[in-house]
C-alpha positions, -999 to +999 in steps of 0.1 A: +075-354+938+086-350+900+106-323+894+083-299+871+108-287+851+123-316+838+095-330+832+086-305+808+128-306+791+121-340+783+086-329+766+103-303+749+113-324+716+076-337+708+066-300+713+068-292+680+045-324+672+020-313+695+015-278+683+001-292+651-025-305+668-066-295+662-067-282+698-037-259+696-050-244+660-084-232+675-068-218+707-039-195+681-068-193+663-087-176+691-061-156+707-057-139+673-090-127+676-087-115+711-053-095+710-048-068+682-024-071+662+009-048+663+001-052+706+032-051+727+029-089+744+040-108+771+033-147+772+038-168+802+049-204+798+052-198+762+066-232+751+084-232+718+064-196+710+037-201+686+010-188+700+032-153+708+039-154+673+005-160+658-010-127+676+017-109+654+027-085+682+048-055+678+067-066+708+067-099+721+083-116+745+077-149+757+087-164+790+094-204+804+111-220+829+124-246+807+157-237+788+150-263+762+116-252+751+131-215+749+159-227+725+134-240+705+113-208+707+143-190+696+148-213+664+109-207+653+106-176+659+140-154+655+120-124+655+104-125+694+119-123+727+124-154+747+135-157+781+142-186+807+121-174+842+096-193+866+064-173+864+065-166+899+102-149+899+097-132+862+103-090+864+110-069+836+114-030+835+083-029+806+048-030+805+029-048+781-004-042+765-015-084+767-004-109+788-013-144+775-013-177+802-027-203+782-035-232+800-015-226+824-031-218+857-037-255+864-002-259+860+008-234+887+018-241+923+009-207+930-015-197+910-025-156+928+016-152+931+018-152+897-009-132+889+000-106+913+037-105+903+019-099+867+006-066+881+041-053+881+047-059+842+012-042+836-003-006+828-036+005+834-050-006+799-033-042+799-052-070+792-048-105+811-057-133+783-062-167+801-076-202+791-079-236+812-093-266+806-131-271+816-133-296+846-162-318+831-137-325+802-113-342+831-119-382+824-122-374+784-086-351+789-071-382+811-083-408+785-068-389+756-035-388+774-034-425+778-041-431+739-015-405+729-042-382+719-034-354+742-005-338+753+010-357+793+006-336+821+016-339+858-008-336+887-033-303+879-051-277+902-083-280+880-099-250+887-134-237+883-144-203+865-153-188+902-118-200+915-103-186+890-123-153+894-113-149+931-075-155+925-076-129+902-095-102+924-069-116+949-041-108+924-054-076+920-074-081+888-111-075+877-127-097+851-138-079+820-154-108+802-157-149+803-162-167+775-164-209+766-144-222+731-136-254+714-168-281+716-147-306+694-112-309+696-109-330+669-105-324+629-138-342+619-150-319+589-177-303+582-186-316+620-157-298+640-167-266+621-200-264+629-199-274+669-169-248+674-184-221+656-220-223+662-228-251+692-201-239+712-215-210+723-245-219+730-235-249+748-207-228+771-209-254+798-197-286+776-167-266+762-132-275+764-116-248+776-125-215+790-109-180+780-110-149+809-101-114+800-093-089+833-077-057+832-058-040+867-081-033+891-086+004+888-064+022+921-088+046+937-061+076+940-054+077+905-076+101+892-060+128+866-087+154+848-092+157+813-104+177+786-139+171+774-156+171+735-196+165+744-209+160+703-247+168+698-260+155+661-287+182+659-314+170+633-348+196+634-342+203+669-338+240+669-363+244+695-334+225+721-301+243+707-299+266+730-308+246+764-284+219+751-255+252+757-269+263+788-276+225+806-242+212+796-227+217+827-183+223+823-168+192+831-126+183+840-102+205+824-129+221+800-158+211+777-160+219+741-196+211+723-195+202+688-227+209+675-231+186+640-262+198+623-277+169+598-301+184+570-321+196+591-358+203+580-365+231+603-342+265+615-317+242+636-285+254+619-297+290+621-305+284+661-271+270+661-256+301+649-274+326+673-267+304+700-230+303+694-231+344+691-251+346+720-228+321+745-191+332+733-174+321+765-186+284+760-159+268+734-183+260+708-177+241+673-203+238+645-205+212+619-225+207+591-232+170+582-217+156+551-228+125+554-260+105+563-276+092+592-266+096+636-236+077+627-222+093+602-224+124+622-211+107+648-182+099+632-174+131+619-177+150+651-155+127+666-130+131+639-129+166+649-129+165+688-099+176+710-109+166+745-096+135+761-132+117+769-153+125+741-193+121+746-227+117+724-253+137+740-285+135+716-305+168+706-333+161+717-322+162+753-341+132+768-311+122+786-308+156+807-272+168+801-268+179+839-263+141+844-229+139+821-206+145+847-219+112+861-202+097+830-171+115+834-165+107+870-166+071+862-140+072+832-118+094+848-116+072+880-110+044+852-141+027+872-151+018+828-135+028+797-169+031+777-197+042+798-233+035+784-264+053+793-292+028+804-330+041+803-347+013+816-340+011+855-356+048+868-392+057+862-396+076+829-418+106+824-452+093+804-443+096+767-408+095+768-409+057+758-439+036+739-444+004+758-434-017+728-403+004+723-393-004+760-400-043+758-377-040+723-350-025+737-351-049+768-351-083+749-320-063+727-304-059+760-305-093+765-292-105+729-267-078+729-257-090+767-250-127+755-232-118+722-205-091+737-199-111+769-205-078+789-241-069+803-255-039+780-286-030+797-296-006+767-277-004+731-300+024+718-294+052+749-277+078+728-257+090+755-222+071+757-185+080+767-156+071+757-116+080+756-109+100+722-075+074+720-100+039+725-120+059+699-096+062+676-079+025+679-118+019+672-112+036+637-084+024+633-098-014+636-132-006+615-122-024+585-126-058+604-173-046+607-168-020+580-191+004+576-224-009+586-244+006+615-265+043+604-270+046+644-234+051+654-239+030+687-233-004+672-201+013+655-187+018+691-201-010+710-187-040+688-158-019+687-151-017+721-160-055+731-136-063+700-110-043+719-115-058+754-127-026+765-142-023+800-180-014+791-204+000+824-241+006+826-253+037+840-289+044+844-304+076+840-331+097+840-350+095+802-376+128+800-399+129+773-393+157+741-401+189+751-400+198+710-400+181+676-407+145+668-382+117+674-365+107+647-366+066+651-390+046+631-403+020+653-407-008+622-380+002+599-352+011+627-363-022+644-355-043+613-323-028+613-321-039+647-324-074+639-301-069+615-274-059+641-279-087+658-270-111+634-246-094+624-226-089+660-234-127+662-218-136+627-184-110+640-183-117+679-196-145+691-200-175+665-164-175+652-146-206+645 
């Protein structure tokens, strides 16, 4: 058998040659997208480095078991980590945030060692960033390396997505999302462009390569409390201020409702008021809305919560707040990191939702399911939850949508699948108003709608 890791010293001088090729550019390209920048990285069979040095961590250290490939790392990239280790024997007294094994896993003769040695270099919010080649691209691969067109290899494991899935719930991991790149690994312009940014996805099972995300599979004992912030934009609902207090049942280490009252047409901020006076041992904050619209509400409130898990519980109290310790119990147990109400698996009361409404938000479900590579059931349920700190790296990484989305759900939702975030359905019981009107426009709100749509398409899914 040839001995793997000289093979791979004597490919370590036409390294540099072959990270200039189209293939390598899309996959920085990609990983860029996928891994914040200013992360704390680890990269596994990390050749001469670039790819660690295009995510622009904070801290990055790359490993490989081939001493010439790290001395070139070390020449390219003075400013990273690189150490000589065989993935299976690699330790380290630090945690990372990403852990990158790019086409590698084919290349493993142990592929669920490795990932479970990877377990020990992890916290619970790491992220495991993976790619490997597609096995209908095997005879195109095999002819490429004959004609110099593709990098030599020695005997691969080529596995499939659901191989790959198993090893890592073997190695201890759980798949967040799965995803298909690269159509056309080959600089042909304008053609290259438009297969890998627009084809590609909707032609997953033709791609080149495919690219996992998992996170540590949550350990049941580790359950801590926290503190809770449940925000309620109040818009002309003064006739449910006051069962919003009473029904909001104390959750973890205590709950604090911020009410945030938004121009309201009716007495809402004057309910608001009595209710506060009349309920002094609940730990109650009022707000009145600067800006415009659920989201910018939203926003506010959340700006100044102090619990840990903060949640959107909407006035009109369809989604019946004794149910938001179900959304608690699944953060805290780290079972999701954003929990999202559903409203279309249990029977509804009559009125609570227009037929055409429901068969909307259904086919939305669908679009929204396909462009975030996690099942959303239901993007419109107000009632979401969400750590206050994945909130605020949320904020933090606005700039890259901007301000766009007057509903405040689409805000958090591309946020979160931009930041790998473990998303959850959980259904729940919708009632119908008990007072007011609802404050959605079927025609207007839907034509914003659309407009989300495009737009998570044009941000998440059909990058280049």
């Amino acid at each position: 058998m040839i001995d793997r890791r000289a093979f791979y010293e004597q490919r370590a001088a036409f390294r540099a040659h072959e990270t200039r090729r189209y293939y390598q550019q899309l996959l920085r390209r990609h990983y860029a997208f996928l891994v914040p920048a200013g992360s704390r990285v680890l990269e596994i069979g990390c050749g001469i480095g670039d790819l660690l040095a295009a995510v622009k961590p904070a801290r990055g250290v790359g490993v490989d078991f081939s001493p010439a490939m790290v001395a070139l790392a070390r020449q390219r990239h003075p400013g990273l980590d690189f150490q000589v280790a065989d993935a299976a024997e690699f330790s380290s007294a630090e945690s990372f945030d990403y852990i990158l094994l790019s086409d590698l896993v084919n290349d493993l003769p142990d592929v669920q060692a490795v990932f479970e040695r990877l377990r020990a270099v992890s916290h619970p919010r790491t992220r495991l960033v993976l790619n490997f080649f597609n096995n209908l691209w095997r005879p195109a691969l095999h002819a490429g390396e004959k004609l110099g067109l593709k990098s030599p290899t020695l005997l691969q494991n080529w596995l499939s997505a659901d191989d790959t899935r198993n090893l890592l719930h073997l190695g201890g991991w759980e798949i967040i999302k799965t995803d298909a790149r690269i159509l056309w690994p080959v600089r042909t312009p304008p053609l290259d462009w438009l297969l890998n940014r627009w084809a590609a996805s909707l032609l997953p099972a033709f791609c080149v390569t495919v690219v996992m995300i998992a996170r540590p599979r949550p350990e049941p004992s580790a359950r801590p409390q926290y503190r809770c912030s449940v925000v309620i934009p109040a818009r002309n609902e003064a006739g449910n201020i006051e069962d919003a207090v009473r029904r909001t049942p104390e959750m973890g280490l205590g709950t604090e409702i911020i009410f945030i009252e938004g121009h309201s047409k009716d007495d809402t901020w004057g309910e608001i008021q009595r209710v506060v006076a009349k309920y002094p041992a609940r730990n109650i904050k009022v707000l009145k809305q600067q800006s415009r619209g659920k989201g910018g509400a939203v926003r506010e409130a959340f700006a100044a919560a102090t619990g840990d898990i903060l949640f959107i519980l909407d006035g009109d109290l369809t989604m019946p707040p004794e149910e938001l310790p179900k959304f608690y119990e699944i953060a805290r147990a780290g079972t999701a990191e954003f929990v999202n109400g559903v409203r279309l698996v249990y029977p509804m009361e009559e009125q609570a939702m227009q037929f055409l409404n429901m068969v909307a938000n259904k086919l939305f479900g669908l679009t929204f399911s396909f462009l975030l590579g996690q099942e959303l059931k239901d993007t419109l349920c107000g009632t979401k939850a969400l750590f206050r700190t994945d909130y605020e790296a949320i904020a933090r990484n606005r700039s890259y949508f901007g301000d766009f989305d007057p509903f405040g759900d689409f805000d958090l939702i591309f946020g979160a699948a931009k930041l790998n975030l473990r998303m959850l359905d959980l259904p729940i019981r919708y009632r119908a108003r008990t007072y007011g009107q609802t404050n959605i426009h079927r025609w207007r709100h839907g034509w914003l709608l659309l407009r989300m749509v495009l737009f998570a398409a044009r941000r998440l899914k059909f990058i280049a």
